[in-house]
C-alpha positions in Angstrom: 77.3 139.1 80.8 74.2 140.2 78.2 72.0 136.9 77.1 74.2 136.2 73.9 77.3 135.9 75.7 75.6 133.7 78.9 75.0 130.9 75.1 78.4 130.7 74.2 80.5 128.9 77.2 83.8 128.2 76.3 85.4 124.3 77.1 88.0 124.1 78.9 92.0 123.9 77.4 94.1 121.1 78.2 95.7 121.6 81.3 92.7 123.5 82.7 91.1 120.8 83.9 91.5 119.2 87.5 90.2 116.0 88.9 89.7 114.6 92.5 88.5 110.7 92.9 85.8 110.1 95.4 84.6 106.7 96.4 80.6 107.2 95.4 77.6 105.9 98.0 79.2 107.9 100.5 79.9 111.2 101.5 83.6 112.2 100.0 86.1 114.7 102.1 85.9 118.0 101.1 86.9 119.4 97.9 88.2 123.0 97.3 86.6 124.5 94.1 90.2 125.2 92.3 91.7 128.7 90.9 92.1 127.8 87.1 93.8 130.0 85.1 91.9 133.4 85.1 88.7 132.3 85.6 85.8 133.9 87.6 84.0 130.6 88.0 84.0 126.9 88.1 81.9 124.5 87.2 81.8 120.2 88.0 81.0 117.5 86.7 81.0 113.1 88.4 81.4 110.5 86.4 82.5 107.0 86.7 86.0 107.0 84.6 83.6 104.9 81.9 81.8 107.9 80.3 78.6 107.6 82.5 78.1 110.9 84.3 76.2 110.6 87.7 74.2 112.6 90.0 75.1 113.5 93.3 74.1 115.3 96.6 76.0 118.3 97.2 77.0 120.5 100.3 78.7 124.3 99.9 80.6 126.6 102.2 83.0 129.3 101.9 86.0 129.2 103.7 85.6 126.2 105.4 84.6 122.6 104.9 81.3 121.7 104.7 79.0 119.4 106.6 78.8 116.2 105.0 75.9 115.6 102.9 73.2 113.1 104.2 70.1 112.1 101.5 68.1 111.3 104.0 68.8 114.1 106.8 65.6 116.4 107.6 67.6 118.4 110.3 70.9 119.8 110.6 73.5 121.2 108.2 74.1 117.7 106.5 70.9 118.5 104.5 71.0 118.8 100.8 69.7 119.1 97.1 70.3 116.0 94.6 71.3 117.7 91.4 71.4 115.0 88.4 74.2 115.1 85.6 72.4 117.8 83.9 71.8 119.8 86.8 75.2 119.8 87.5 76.0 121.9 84.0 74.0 124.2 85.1 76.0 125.2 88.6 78.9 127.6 88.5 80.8 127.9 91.9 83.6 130.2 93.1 88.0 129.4 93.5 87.6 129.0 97.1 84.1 127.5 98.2 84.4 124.4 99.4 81.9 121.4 98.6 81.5 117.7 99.6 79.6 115.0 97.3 77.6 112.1 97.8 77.9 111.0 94.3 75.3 108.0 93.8 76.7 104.8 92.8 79.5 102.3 94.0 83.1 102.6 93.0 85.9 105.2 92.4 84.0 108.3 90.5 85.6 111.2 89.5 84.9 115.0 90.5 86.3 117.4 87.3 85.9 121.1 87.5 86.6 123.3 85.0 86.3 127.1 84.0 83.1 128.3 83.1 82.1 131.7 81.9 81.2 133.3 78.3 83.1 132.9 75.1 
């Protein structure tokens, strides 16, 4: 991908498109980063079903489920990186890697992942 290309990222088609709820202020089971259509790569996005996209902590493996994600851990594999809403456009992930949220908040949220990858 050249630097004119890595500008132009397509939005995903109808159908392409899958959502997971998650009840936020906790950490949610693990999620499988989905095989959509073709593509190469994922990306997510949380929001609260209202239009208000949230920030979250967020834990990655491949192959296997990851370690729940603790804010507050300074030890151990439950540490992690907050990533806001923007943030989150910015992260592409693999069909296959596995990742568990602490999406901040109370209340049913909602993971979506879609493909990502130039136009």
């Amino acid at each position: 991908m050249n630097e004119q290309s890595a500008n132009h990222v397509m939005p995903a088609l109808e159908g392409q498109i899958t959502v997971t709820s998650i009840t936020a202020g906790s950490a949610a089971a693990a999620i499988e980063i989905a095989t959509i259509t073709s593509s190469r790569y994922v990306t997510i996005s949380i929001d609260d079903g209202a239009g208000t996209a949230v920030g979250a902590y967020i834990t990655t493996a491949r192959g296997a489920a990851p370690t729940a994600p603790s804010p507050t851990a300074t030890s151990g594999d439950g540490r992690t990186q907050y990533y806001s809403a923007a943030d989150m456009r910015a992260l592409v992930f693999t069909p296959g890697d596995q990742i568990r949220v602490y999406a901040i908040g109370s209340g049913t949220h909602y993971v979506r992942q879609s493909p990502s990858g130039p136009a």
